[in-house]
C-alpha positions as CSV (number, residue, x, y, z in Angstrom):
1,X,91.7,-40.8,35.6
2,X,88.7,-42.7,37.3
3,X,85.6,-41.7,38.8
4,X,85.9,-43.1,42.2
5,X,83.3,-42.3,43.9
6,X,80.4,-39.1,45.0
7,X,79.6,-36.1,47.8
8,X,75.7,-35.1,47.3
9,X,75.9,-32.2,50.1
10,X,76.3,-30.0,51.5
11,X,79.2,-29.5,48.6
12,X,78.5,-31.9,45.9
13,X,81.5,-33.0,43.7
14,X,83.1,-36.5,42.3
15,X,85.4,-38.0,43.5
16,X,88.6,-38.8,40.8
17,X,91.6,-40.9,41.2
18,X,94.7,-41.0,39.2
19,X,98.1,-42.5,39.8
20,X,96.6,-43.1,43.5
21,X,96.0,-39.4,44.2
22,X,92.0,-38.6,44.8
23,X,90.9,-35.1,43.7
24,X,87.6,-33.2,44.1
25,X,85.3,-32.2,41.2
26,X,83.2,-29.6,42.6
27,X,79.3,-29.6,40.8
28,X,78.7,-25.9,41.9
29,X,76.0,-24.4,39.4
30,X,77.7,-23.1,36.3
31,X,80.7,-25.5,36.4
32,X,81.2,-26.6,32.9
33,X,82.4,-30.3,32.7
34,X,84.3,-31.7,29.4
35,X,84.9,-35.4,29.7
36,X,84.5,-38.4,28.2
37,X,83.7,-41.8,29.7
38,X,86.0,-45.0,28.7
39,X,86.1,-48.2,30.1
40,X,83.9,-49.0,33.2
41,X,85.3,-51.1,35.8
42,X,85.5,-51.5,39.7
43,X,86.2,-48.0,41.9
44,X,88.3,-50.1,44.2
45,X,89.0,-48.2,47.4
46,X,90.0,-45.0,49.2
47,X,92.4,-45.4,52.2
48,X,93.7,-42.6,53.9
49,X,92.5,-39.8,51.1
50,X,94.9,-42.6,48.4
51,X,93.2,-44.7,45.9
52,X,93.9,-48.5,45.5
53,X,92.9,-49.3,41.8
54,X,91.3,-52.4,40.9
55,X,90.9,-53.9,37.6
56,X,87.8,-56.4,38.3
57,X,85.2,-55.9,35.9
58,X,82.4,-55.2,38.4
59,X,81.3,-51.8,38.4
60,X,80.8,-49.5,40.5
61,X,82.4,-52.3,42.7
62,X,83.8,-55.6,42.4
63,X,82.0,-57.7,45.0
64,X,84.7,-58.0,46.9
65,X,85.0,-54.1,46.8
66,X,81.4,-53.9,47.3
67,X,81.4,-56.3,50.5
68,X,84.3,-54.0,52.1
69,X,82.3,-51.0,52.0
70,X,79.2,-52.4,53.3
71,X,80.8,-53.5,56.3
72,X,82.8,-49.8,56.4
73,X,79.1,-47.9,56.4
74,X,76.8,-50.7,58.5
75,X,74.8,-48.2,60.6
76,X,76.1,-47.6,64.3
77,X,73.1,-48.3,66.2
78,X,74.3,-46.8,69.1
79,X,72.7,-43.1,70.4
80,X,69.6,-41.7,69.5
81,X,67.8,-42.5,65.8
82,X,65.1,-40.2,64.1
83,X,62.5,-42.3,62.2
84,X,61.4,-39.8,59.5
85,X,58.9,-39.4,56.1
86,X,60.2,-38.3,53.3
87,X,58.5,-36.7,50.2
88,X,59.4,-36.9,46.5
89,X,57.8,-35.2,43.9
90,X,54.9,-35.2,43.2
91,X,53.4,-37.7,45.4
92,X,55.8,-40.8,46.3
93,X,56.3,-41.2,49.9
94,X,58.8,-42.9,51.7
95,X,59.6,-44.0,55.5
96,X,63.8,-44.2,57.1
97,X,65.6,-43.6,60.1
98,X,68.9,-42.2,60.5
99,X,70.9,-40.9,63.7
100,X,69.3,-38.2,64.5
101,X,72.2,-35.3,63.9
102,X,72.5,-36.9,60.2
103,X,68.6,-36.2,59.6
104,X,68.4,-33.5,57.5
105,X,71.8,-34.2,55.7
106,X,70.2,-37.8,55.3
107,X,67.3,-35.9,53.7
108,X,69.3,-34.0,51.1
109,X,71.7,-37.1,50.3
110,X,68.3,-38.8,49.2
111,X,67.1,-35.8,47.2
112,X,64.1,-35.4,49.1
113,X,62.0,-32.5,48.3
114,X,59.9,-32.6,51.9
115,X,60.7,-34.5,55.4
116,X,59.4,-34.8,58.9
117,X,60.4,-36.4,62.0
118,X,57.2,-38.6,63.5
119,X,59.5,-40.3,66.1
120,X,63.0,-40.0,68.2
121,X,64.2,-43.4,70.1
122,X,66.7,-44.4,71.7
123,X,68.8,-46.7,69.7
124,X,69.0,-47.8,66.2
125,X,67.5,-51.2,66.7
126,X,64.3,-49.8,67.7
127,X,64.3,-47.3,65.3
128,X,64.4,-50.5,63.4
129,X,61.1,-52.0,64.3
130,X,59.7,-48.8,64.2
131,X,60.5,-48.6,60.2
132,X,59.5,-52.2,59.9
133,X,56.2,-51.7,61.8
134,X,55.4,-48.5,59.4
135,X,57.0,-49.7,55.9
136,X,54.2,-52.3,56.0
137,X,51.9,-49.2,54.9
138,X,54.8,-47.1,52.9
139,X,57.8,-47.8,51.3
140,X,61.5,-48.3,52.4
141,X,63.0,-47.6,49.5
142,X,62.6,-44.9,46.3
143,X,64.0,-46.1,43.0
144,X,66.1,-43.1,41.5
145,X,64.3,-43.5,38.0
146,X,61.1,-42.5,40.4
147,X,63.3,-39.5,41.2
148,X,63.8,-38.4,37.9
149,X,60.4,-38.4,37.1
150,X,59.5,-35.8,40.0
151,X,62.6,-33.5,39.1
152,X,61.1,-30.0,38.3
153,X,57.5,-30.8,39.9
154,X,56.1,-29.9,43.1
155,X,54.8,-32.1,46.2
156,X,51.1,-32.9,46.0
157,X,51.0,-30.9,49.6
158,X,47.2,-32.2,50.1
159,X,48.7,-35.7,50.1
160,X,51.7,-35.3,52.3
161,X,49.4,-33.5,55.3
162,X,47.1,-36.2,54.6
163,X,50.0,-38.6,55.4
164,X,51.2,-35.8,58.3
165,X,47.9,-36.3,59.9
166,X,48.0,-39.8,60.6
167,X,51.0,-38.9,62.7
168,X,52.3,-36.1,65.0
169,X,55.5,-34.7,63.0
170,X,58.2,-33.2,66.0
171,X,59.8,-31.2,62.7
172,X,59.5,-30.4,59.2
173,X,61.7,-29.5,56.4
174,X,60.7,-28.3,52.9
175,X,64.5,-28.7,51.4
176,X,65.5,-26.5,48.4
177,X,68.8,-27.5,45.9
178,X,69.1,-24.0,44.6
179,X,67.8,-24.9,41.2
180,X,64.4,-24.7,39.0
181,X,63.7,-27.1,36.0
182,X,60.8,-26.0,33.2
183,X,61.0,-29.3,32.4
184,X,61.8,-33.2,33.2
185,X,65.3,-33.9,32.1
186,X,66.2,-36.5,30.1
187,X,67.7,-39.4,31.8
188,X,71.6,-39.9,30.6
189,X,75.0,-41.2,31.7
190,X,77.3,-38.7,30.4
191,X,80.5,-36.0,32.3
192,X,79.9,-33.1,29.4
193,X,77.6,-29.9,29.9
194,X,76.9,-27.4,32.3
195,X,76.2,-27.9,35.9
196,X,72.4,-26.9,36.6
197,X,72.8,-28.2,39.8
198,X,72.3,-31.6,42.3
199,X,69.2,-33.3,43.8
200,X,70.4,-36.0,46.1
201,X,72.4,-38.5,43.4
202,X,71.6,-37.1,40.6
203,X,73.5,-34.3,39.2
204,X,71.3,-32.2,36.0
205,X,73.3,-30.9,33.3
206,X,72.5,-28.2,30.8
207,X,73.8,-29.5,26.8
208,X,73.0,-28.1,23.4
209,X,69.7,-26.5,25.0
210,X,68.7,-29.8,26.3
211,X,68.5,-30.4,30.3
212,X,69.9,-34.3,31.4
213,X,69.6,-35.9,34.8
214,X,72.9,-38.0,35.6
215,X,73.1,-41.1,38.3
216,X,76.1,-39.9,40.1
217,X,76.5,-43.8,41.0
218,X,76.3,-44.7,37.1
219,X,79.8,-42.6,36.8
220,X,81.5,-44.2,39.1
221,X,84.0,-46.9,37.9
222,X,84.6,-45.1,34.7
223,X,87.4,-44.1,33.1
224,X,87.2,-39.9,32.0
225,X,89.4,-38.4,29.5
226,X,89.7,-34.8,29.1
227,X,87.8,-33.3,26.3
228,X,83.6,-33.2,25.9
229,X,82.5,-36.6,24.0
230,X,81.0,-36.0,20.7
231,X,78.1,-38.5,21.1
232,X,75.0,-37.8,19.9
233,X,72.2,-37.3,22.6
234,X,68.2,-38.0,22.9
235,X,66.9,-33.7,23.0
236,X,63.8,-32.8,24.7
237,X,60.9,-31.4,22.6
238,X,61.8,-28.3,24.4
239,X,65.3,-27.9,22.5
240,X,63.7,-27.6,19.1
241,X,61.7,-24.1,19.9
């Protein structure tokens, strides 16, 4: 059984393959998971809901793999685009575009904790030059370990209506994942604990009193077997009270 791939909303589960059937693991809070990672190797590819395997050791994908689902997801630039801001704990700030129906699922697949539209146009090419015109003042692009950091904290509000007021947002969103952290997990790749919940790509897990943040895309390409790995793990200061 591989992990072949990830859904972050608006049910997030993985995706496993075995003997070319694709299942889904639903990450509902309080889910308990018990596998064990194996080998890691390329996800190959989903056709039809039926998994072709791959053996290639590139992981998640091989780049041949990896070239056939880039072309499968480049952006359709036709029909109307929203350029948004997005907001990540505590005070990184980011600027995308998206069709304008995805926007708020776009929002939640990144794991944003705040977002506003500052501009609708008409195709995706424009929205285009619009994100290259403003990403010369804000980023494009939020690394997950920047993520992690902010999991558990709240938006420095001053700062984002400071950024607000240099535009005129047509909507807002202040997104919630249904889950509260005391604490900054510990970053870890492992399939064992209990499901605390899901933030964009990263799923938290509850282990031994200890909270972990998982990279959805670090699971896939491995290989699970059933039964909770007995590894030892790096506990937060919190676990020891």
């Amino acid at each position: 059984m591989q992990v072949v791939g990830y859904r972050s909303t608006p049910e997030p589960a993985l995706h496993l393959a075995d003997d070319g059937r694709v299942k889904r693991l639903g990450l509902a809070h309080g889910v308990e998971l018990a596998y064990t990672l194996g080998e890691r190797h390329c996800a190959g590819q989903i056709q039809n809901d039926h998994h072709i395997a791959c053996s290639a050791a590139g992981a998640p994908k091989c780049p041949s793999h990896e070239r056939q689902f880039d072309e499968s997801t480049i952006r359709n630039r036709d029909g109307e685009h929203a350029v948004y801001l997005a907001a990540f704990a505590p005070a990184t700030f980011k600027v995308g575009i998206t069709r304008s129906e995805r926007l708020e699922t776009r929002l939640r697949e990144q794991g944003a904790d705040r977002g506003a539209r500052v501009f609708t146009v008409a195709d995706g090419d424009i929205a285009r030059d619009v994100e290259e015109d403003i990403g010369t003042d804000l980023t494009q692009r939020v690394r997950v370990a920047t993520k992690l950091d902010g999991l558990g904290r709240a938006v420095d509000g001053d700062a984002w209506e400071r950024l607000l007021g240099e535009y005129e947002p047509i909507e807002r969103f202040d997104l919630e994942y249904d889950f509260t952290l005391g604490e900054v997990p510990v970053p870890e790749t492992m399939a064992t604990g209990t499901v605390v919940g899901v933030q964009g790509r990263v799923l938290v897990l509850e282990r031994g009193g200890t909270v972990y943040a998982v990279d959805m895309r670090d699971l896939v390409g491995y290989e699970l077997t059933e039964g909770a790995d007995g590894c030892e793990r790096q506990a937060s200061l919190g676990s020891f009270g």
